[in-house]
C-alpha positions in Angstrom: 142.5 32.4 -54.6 138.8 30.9 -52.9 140.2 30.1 -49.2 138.6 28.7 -46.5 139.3 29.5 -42.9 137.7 26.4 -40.8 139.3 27.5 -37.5 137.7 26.4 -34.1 138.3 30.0 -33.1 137.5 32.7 -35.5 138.6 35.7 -33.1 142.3 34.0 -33.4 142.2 34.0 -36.6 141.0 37.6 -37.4 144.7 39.0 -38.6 144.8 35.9 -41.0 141.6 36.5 -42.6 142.3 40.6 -42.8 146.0 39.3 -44.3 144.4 37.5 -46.8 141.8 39.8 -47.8 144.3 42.9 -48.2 146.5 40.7 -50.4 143.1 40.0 -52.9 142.0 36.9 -52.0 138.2 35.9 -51.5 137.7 34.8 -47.8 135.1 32.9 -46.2 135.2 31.8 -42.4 133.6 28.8 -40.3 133.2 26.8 -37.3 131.1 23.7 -38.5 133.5 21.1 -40.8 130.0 19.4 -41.4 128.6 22.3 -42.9 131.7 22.9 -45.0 131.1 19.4 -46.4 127.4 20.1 -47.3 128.3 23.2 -49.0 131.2 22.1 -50.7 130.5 22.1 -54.4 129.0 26.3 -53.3 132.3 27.2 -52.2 134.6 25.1 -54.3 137.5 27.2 -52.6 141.5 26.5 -53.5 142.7 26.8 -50.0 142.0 25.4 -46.6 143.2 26.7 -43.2 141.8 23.6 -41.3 142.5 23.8 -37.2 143.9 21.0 -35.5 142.2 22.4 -32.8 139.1 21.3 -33.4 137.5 18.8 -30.6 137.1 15.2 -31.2 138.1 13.5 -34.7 136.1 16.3 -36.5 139.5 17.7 -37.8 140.6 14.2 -38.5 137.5 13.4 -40.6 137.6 16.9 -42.7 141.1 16.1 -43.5 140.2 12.9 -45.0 137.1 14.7 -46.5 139.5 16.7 -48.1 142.4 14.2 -49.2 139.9 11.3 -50.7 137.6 13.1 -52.2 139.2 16.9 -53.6 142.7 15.8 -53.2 143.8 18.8 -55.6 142.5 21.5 -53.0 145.8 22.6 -50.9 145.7 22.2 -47.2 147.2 24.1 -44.4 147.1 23.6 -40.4 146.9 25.9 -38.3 147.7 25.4 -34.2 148.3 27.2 -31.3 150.3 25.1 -29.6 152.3 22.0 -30.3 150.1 18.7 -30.7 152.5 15.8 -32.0 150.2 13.2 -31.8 147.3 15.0 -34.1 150.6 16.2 -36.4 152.2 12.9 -37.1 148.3 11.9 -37.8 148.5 14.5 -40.2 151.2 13.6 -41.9 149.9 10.0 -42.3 147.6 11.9 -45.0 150.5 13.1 -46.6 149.8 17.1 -45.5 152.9 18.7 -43.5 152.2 22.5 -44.0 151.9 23.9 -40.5 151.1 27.6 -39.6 151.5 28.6 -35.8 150.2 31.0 -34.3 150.5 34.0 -34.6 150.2 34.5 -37.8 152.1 37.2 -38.5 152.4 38.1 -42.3 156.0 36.1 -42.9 154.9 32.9 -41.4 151.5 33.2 -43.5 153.6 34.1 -47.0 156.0 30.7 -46.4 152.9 28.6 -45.4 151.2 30.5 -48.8 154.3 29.5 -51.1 154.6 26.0 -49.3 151.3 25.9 -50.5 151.8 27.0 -54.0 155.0 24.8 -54.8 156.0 20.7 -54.4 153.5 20.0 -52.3 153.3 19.4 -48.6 154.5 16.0 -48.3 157.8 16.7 -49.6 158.3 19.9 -47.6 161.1 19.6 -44.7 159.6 20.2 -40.9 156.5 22.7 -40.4 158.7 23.9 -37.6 162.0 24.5 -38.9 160.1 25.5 -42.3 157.7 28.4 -40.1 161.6 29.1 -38.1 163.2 29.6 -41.2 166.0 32.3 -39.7 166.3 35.5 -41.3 169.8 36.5 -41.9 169.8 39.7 -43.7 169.7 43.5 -41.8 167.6 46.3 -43.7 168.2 48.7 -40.7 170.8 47.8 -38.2 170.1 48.7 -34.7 173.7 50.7 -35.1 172.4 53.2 -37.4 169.4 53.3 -35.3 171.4 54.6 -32.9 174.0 56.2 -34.2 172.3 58.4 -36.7 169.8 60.3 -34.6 173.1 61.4 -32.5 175.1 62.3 -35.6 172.5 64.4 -37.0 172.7 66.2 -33.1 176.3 66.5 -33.5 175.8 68.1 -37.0 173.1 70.2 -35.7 175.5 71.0 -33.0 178.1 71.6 -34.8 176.8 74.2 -37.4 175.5 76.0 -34.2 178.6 76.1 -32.7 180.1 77.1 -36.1 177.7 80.0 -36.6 178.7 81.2 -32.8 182.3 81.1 -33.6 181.8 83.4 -36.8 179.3 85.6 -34.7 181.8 86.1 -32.0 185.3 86.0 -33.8 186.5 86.4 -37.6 185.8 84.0 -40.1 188.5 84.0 -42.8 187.9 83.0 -46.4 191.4 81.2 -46.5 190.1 77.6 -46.1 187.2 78.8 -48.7 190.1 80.2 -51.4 191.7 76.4 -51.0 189.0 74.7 -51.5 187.8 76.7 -54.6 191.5 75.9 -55.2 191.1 72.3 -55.1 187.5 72.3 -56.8 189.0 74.2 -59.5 191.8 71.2 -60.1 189.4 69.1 -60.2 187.5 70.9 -62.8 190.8 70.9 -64.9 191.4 67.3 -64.7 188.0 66.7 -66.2 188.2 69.0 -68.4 191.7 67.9 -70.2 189.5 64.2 -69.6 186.9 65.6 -72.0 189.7 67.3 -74.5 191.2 64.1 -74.6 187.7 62.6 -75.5 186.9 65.3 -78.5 190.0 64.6 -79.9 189.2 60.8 -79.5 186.0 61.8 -81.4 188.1 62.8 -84.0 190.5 60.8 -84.6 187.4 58.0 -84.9 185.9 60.0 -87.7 189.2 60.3 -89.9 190.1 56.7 -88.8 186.8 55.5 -90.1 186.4 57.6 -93.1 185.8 56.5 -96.4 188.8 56.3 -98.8 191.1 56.9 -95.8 192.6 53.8 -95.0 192.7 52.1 -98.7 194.9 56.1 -99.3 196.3 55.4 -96.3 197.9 51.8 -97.4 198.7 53.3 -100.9 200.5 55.6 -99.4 198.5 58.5 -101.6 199.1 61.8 -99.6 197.1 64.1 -101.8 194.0 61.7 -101.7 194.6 61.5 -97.5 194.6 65.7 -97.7 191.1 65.8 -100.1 189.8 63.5 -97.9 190.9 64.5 -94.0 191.4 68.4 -94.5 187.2 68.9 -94.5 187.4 66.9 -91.1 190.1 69.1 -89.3 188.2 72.2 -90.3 185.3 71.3 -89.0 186.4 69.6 -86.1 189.0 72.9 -86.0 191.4 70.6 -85.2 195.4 72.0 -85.3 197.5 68.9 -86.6 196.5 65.6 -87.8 198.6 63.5 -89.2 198.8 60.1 -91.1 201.1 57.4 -90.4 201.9 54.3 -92.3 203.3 50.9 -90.4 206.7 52.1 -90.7 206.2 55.4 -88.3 206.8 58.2 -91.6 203.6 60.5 -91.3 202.5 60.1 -95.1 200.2 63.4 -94.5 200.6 66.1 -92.0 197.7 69.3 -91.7 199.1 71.6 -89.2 197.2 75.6 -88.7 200.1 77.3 -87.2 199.8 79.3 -83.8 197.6 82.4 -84.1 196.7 81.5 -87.9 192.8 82.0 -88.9 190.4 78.7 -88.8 190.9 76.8 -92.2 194.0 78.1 -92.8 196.1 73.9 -93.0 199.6 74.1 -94.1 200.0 70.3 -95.3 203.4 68.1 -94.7 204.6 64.9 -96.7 206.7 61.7 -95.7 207.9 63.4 -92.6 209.3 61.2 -89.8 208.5 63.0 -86.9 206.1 60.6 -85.2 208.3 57.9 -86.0 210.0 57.7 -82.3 206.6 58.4 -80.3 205.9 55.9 -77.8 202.2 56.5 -78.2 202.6 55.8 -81.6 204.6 52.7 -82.0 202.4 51.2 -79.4 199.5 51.6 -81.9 201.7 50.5 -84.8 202.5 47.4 -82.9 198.8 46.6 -82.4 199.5 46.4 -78.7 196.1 46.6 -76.6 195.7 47.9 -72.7 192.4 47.9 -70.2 191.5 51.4 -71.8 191.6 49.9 -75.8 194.0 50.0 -78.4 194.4 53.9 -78.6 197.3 55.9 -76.8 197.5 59.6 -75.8 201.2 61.7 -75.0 203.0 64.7 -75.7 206.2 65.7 -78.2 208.1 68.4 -79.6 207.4 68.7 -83.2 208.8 70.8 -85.7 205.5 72.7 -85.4 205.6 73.2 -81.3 204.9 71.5 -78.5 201.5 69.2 -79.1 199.7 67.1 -76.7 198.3 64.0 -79.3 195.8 61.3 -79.1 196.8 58.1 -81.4 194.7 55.6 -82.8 194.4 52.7 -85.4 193.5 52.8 -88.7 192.2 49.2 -90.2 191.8 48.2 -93.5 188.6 46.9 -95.5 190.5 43.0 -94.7 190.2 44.6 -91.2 194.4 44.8 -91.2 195.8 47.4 -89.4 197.4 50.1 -92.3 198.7 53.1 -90.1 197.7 54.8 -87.4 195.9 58.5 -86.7 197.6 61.3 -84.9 195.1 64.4 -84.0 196.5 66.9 -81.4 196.2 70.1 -79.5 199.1 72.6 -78.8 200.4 73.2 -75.0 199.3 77.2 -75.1 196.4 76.1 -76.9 195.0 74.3 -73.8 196.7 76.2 -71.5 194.8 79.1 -72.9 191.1 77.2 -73.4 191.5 76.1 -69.8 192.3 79.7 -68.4 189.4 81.0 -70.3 186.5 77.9 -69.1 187.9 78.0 -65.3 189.1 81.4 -64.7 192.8 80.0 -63.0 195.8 80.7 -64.5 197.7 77.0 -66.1 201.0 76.3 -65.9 201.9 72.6 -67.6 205.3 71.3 -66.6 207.7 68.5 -67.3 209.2 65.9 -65.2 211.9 68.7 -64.4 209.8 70.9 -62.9 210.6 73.4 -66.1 207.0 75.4 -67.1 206.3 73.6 -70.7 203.9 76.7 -71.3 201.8 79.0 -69.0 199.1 81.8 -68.9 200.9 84.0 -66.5 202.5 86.8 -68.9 206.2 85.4 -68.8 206.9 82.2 -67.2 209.2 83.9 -64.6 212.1 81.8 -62.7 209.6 81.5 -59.9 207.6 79.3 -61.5 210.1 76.6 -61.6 209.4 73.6 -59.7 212.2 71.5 -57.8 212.8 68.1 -58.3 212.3 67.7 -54.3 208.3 69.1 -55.3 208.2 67.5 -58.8 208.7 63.9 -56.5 206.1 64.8 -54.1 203.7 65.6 -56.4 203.8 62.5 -58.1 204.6 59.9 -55.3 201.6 61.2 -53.1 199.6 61.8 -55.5 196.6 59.7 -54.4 197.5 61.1 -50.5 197.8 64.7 -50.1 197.8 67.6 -52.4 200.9 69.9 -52.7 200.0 73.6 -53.0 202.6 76.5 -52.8 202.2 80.5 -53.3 203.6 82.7 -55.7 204.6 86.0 -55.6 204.3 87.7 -59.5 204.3 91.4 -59.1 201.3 92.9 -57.7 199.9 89.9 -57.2 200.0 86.6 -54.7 199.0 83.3 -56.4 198.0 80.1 -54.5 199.0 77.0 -57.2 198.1 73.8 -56.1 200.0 71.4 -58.3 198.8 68.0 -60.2 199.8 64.8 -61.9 199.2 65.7 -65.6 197.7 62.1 -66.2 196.6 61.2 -70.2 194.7 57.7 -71.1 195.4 55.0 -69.4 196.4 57.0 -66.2 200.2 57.8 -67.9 201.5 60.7 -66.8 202.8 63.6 -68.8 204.0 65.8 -66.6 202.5 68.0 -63.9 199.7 70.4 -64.1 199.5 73.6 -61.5 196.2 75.6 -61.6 196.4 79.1 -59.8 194.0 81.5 -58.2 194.6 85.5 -56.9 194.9 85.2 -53.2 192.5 87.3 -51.3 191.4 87.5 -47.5 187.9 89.1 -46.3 187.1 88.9 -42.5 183.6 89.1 -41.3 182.9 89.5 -37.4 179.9 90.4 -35.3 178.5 90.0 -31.4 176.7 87.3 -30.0 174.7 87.6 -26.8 175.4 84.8 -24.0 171.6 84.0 -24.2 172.1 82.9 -27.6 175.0 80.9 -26.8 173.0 79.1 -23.3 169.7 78.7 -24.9 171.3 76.6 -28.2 173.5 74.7 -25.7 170.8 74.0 -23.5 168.0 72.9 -26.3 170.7 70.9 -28.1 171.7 69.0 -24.4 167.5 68.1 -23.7 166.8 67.0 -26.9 169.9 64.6 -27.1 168.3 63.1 -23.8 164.7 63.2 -25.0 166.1 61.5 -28.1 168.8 58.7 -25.6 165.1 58.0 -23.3 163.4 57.1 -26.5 165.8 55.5 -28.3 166.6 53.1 -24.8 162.8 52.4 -24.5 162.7 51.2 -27.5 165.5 48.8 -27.8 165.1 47.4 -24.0 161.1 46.5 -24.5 161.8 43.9 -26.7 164.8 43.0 -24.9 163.0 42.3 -22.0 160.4 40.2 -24.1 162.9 38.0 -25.1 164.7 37.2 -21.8 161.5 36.7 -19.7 160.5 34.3 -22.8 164.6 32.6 -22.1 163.6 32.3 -18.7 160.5 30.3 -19.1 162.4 28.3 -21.9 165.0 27.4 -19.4 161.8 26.5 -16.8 161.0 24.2 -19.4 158.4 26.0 -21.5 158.8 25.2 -24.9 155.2 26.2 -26.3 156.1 30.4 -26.5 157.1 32.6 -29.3 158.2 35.8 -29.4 156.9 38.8 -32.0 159.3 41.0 -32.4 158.2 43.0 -35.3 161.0 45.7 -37.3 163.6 45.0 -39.8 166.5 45.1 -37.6 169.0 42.9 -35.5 166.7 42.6 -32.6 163.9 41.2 -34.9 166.4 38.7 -36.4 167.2 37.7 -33.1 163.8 37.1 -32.0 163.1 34.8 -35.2 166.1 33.5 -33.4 164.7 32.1 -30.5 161.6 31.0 -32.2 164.1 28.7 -33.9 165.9 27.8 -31.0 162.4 27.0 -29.3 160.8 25.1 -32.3 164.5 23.0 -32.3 164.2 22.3 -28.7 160.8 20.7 -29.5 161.7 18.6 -32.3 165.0 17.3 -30.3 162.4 16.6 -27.1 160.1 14.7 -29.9 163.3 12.8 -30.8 164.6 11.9 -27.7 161.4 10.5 -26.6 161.1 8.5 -29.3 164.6 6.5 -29.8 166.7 8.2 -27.4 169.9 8.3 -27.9 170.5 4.4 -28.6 171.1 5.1 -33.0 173.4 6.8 -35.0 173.4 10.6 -36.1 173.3 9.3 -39.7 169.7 7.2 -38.7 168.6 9.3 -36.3 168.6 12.5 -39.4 166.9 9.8 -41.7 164.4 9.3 -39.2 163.4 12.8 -39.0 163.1 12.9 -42.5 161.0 9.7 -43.0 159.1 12.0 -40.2 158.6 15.2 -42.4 157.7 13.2 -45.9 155.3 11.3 -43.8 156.6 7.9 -45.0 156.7 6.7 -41.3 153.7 6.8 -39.1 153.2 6.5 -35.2 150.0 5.1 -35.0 151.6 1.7 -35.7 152.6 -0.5 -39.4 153.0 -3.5 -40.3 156.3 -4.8 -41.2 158.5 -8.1 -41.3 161.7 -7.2 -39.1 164.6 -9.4 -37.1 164.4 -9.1 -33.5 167.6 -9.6 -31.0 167.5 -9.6 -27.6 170.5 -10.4 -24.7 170.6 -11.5 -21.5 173.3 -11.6 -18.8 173.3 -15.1 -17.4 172.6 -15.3 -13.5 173.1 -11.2 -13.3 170.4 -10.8 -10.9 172.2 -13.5 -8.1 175.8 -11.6 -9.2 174.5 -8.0 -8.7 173.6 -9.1 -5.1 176.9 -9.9 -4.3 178.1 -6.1 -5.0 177.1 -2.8 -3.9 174.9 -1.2 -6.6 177.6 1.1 -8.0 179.8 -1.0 -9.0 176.6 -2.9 -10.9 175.8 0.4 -12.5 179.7 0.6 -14.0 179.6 -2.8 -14.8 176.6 -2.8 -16.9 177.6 0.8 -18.6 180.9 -0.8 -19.5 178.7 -3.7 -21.1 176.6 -1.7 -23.1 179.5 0.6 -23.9 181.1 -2.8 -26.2 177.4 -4.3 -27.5 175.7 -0.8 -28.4 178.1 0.2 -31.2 178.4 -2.8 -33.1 174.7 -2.3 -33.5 174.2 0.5 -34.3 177.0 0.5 -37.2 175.1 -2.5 -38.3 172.0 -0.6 -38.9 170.4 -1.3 -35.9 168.0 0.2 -33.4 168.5 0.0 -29.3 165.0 -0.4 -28.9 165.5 -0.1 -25.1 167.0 -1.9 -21.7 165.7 -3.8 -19.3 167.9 -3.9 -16.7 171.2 -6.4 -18.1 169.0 -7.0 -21.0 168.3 -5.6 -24.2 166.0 -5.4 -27.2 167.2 -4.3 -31.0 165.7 -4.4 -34.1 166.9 -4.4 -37.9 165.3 -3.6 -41.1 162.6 -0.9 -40.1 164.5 2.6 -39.4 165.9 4.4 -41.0 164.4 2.7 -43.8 162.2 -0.4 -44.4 164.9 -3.3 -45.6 164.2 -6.9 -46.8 164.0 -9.7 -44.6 167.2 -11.5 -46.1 169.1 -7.7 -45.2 167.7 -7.4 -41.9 168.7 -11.4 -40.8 171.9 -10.6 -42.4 172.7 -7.8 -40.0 171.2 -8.8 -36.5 173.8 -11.9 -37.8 176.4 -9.8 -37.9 175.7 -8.0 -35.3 175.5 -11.1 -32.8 178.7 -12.6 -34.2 180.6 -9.7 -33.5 179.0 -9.1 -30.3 180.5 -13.0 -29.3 183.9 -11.6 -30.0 183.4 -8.0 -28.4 182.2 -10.3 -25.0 185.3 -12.0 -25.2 187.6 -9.6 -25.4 185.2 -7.7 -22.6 185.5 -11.2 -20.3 189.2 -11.7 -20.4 189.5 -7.7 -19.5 187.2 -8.3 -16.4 189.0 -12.1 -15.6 192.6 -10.4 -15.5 191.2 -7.5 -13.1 189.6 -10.1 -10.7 186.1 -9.4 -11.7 183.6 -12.0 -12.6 183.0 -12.9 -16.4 179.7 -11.7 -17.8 178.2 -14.9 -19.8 175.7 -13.6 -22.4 172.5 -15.2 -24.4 171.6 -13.5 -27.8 168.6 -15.1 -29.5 167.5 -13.7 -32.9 164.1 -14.1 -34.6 162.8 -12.7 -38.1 159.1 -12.2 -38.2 156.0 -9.6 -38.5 155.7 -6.8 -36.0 154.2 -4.2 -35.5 156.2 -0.8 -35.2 154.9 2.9 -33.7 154.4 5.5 -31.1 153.5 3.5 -28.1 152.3 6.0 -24.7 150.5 8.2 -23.4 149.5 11.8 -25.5 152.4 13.8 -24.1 155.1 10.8 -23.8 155.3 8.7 -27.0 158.1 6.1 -27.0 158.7 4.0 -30.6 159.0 0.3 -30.2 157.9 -2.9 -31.2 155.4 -5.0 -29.9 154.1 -8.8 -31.5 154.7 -12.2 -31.2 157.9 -12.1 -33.1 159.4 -10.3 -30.4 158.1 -12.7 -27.7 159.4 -15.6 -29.2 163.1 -13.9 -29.7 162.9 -13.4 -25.7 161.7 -17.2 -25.2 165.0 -18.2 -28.2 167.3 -16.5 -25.7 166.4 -17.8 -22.6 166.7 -21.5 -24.1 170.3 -20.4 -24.1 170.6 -21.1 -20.6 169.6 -25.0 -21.5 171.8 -25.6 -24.6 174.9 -23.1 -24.9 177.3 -23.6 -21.3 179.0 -19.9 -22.2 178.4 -17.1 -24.4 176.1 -17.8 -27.4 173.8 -17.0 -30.0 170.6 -19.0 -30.8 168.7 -18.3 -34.2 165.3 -19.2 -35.1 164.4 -21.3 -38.0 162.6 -18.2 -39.9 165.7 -16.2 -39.6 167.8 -18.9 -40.7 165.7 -19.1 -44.1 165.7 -15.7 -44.5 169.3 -15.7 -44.9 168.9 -18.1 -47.7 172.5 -17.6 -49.3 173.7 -15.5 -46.8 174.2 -18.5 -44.7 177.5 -19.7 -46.0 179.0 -16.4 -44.3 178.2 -18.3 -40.9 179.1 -21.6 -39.1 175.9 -23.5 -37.9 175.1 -26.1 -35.4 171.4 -27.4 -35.7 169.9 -28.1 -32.8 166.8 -29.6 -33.6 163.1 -28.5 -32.4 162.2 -27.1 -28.6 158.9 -26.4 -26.9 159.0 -22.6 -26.0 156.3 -21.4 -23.3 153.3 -19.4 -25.1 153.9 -21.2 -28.4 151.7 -25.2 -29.3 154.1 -26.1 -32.1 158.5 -26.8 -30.8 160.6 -24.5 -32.8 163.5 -25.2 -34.9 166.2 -23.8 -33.4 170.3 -22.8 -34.7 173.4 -22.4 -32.9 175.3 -19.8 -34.8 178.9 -20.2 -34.5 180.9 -17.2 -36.6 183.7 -17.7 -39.2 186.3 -15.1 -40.0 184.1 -13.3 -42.6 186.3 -12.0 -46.1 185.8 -9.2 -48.1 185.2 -11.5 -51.1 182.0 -13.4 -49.0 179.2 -12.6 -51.1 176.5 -10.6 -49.9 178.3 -9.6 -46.7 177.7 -5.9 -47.6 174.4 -3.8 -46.8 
């Protein structure tokens, strides 16, 4: 992009323009808005960083510059320090991207895609937008810690190791069990990957031409022309064909020790026909692994370990099913020969199925206690055992025999010769001190550093806490990294930028509306729909008074004043703010409100409707209140409400650092001269409502009982005013219009 940096200070702003520049953009830099202005149509640029730090209304002018006249070109203000009165100004142009300073490169790249998307004016606040907390942890300060000292103790450890074997023996027993173990492992992946070849089989007979329409005629001599090529090249032992009633229409078998190619072929036999693995297929019954089925059985032919699978017609109906498998001593044998160990394969009674050892000697034999163990624990420990054959001492560590689908066949035990080397030599106690003594200094050398580094910016952020809670809310902290301590720093520049939009708030309306209006407010705030620097708009004004209060309070000591006026407040406040009111502020026993302005701008018929309301149930709320304080002893508190609908004029009214929101106009001097004519026309508690208000009701009236009572002269105003005793009515929830 073309960006402009018009910043009062250019040496502040020196990482922001290098930032930008290193990302691609073209940069150019001034002081002089008027020059910028003259030069405009030369430097046409995309982006402005304009400073609200500029002296005068020079900023103010050169945002208008900017938002009349190139309204496209995207704007961005930079500060160094809080300014809400030139802010809320800024927003009035409908520009709410804020950069503070510094600007470090992830406050720039939000301000940038602020910049880039919806537009400012809809963006939420510049300071909880720049404070945006960061959540996620690329490098916790745990393993910051923790890994420099592990790598030590690894260091330290294979030192310590390589003195122990220097100075002692080292045996090779632990090494022969865990070439055991790897060796196990090696067997369970490589029955895995037997179990897959056959798999790759049995797909290419299943999907064979001319196999499955054979296969559904029942045509064993057209299964053999077609399947027997497969199983010799594939060298597969036995593969059989079975229809949907379990007979194998077509079994090739090469018997034990017969040369490759050599098939021996068997019709209609019913072998298969009571294999779990191969009903389950028959039956078109589908697990998590698919709908093919591995297991073991005695056949006529030996003892076979077989994969099972469907075979599916043209019409994609299921016809039969495909049985390709392996012998027992077959894998037994290809095992011993890829993993140099001798196999044993057993069955659930611990009875050797087939081995490599010579003779399966009683020894092998497992017991039912070890069969158990093997298979209950079999995700826990691993149970090995030694065996004595001859000349020879085993180790056999024992396994689950697990096919697809994790269904277990049996056991598998995988044995190695045991043999024993023991290696020793001298070490010299110099070795010994001098590692000992190296690893303890750098361990400290590393502690020092590592402490230094995580208590500097530690103590950056708690001498910035302490001069938060002195009251300084214009500090951030820069805590740069990728780790908890940097999260926690964009922390507290949260915490910070929150404390100053509260302190905004409070100074505004204080604590006399609702959360609900209150969080509108600050919205209204951010879009930049309200402004400080004062609006028009037609409102209705109520104001009380407590009759004769000043005489009453010198009767009592000023405590009891203070509770009595608290427990006032405490009844009238809530009814108006759940009308949609806004405590504008007390004076002493009395009090000004408005309706119709905040949260939201509402009609003049609304806005009468609710100070209404509001007034009538404030009559009741004060009677209630008065017979509390008449059974107690204490003297009833006789209150004037007048009400007035009219044009005022609503904003920030103070000095630059204290801004309070109010209203100010006529209007709101003629509701205080309505109210005091109470003291002349109502003897108790009453409301008095101007004519304006009363017509701004227009239907709305009905919901109320009225007493005119007629025209009065009022001090500041020529012309009497028409004046209304409002007297409420039970209101219904059928009364039209009674709903806001």
């Amino acid at each position: 992009m073309r960006i402009l940096l018009l910043q009062n200070d250019l040496r502040a702003c020196e990482g922001l323009s290098r930032y930008l520049r290193s990302r691609g953009h073209q940069v150019w830099e001034s002081t002089r808005p008027d020059e910028v202005r003259a030069q405009w149509a030369t430097l046409n640029p995309d982006l402005v960083f304009l400073d609200l730090h500029f002296p005068g209304e020079a900023w103010l002018e050169m945002l208008r510059f900017l938002r009349q006249e190139h309204p496209q070109v995207r704007v961005i203000l930079t500060s160094r320090h809080p300014d809400l009165q030139r802010e809320m100004q800024a927003r009035a142009y409908g520009v709410g991207n804020f950069l503070r300073h510094p600007f470090t490169p992830r406050w720039i790249e939000l301000a940038l895609r602020r910049a880039e998307g919806v537009g400012a004016t809809t963006q939420p606040s510049a300071r909880l937008v720049q404070t945006q907390l960061r959540t996620g942890v690329r490098i916790p300060v745990r393993l910051k810690i923790i890994l420099p000292y592990l790598i030590l103790a690894f260091l330290f450890t294979l030192a310590a190791a390589y003195i122990v074997t220097r100075v002692v023996f080292e045996s090779v027993q632990e090494r022969f069990y865990n070439q055991l173990i790897s060796t196990a492992q090696q067997a369970q992946n490589w029955l895995v990957g037997e179990e897959d070849r056959l798999l790759g089989t049995l797909r290419l007979v299943a999907n064979s031409e001319g196999v499955a329409t054979a296969l559904e005629d029942n045509d064993a001599e057209a299964l053999r022309l077609r399947v027997l090529p497969l199983a010799i090249n594939a060298d597969e032992q036995i593969i059989a064909l079975v229809n949907p009633q379990g007979v194998a229409t077509l079994v090739l078998y090469r018997p034990e020790g017969s040369p490759a190619g050599l098939y021996q072929a068997v019709r209609e036999d019913s072998t298969f026909q009571q294999a779990d693995f191969v009903q389950k297929v028959l039956q078109g019954v589908v697990d998590a692994q698919g709908d093919k089925f591995a297991g073991t059985l005695v056949t006529p032919w030996g003892h076979y370990f077989f994969v099972s699978g469907p075979v599916f017609s043209a019409a994609n109906q299921r016809v039969g099913a495909v049985v390709v498998g392996k012998s027992l001593p077959s894998l037994a044998r290809e095992m011993r020969e890829d993993l140099f160990g001798e196999i044993t394969f057993y069955d659930f009674n611990g009875q050797p199925l087939s081995t490599t050892f010579y003779e399966a000697t009683p020894t092998l034999s497992l017991t039912l206690d070890q069969v158990a163990q093997v298979l209950v624990n079999q995700e826990q420990q691993t149970l090995t055992r030694t065996l004595d054959l001859g000349n020879l001492i085993y180790g056999e560590i024992l396994r689950p025999w697990k096919a697809r689908g994790g269904v277990d066949q049996g056991l598998i035990g995988i044995a190695l010769p045991q043999a024993f080397v023991i290696r020793a030599s001298q070490a010299t106690r110099l070795q010994v001190m001098g590692l000992v003594i190296a690893a303890i200094l750098l361990v400290v050398l590393i502690g020092v550093y590592l402490a230094n580094r995580i208590t500097q910016p530690l103590a950056q952020l708690v001498q910035a806490s302490t001069q938060v809670a002195q009251g300084n809310l214009e500090l951030k902290v820069n805590l740069p990294g990728d780790d908890e301590l940097a999260v926690l720093g964009h922390a507290f520049n949260a915490m910070v930028a929150g404390l100053q939009e509260g302190s905004i708030y409070r100074d505004l309306l204080g604590r006399t509306v609702s959360p609900e209006v209150r969080e509108q407010l600050r919205q209204t705030f951010a879009s930049g729909s309200l402004r400080l620097e004062g609006q028009e708009a037609v409102a209705t004004v109520l104001m009380t008074d407590i009759r004769g209060f000043t005489t009453l309070s010198e009767q009592v000591e000023p405590a009891r004043v203070l509770a009595w006026l608290n427990e006032y407040f405490d009844r009238l406040v809530p009814i108006i703010v759940e009308e949609g009111g806004v405590v504008n502020k007390f004076d002493g026993d009395a009090l000004l409100a408005f309706f119709g302005i905040l949260p939201r701008i509402l009609s003049p018929k609304k806005s009468a409707l609710a100070a209404c309301r509001a007034a009538a149930r404030m009559l009741l709320a004060l009677e209630e209140l008065n017979t509390a304080r008449t059974a107690r002893g204490d003297p009833p508190l006789i209150t004037g409400i007048g009400i007035n609908t009219g044009v005022v004029i609503a904003g920030g009214l103070g000095a630059r650092d204290r801004l309070h929101y109010t209203i100010i106009g006529d209007t709101v001097n003629t509701t205080q001269r309505i109210e005091a004519l109470t003291r002349d026309l109502i003897e108790g508690s009453g409301v008095l409502v101007s004519h304006t208000t009363y017509t701004a009701l227009a239907e709305q009236t009905r919901a109320f009982e009225w007493q005119p009572l007629g025209r009065h002269q009022v001090r500041g105003k020529q012309e009497p005013i028409e004046i209304y005793r409002l007297l409420p009515k039970p209101l219904s929830a059928d009364t039209p219009g009674l709903t806001l």
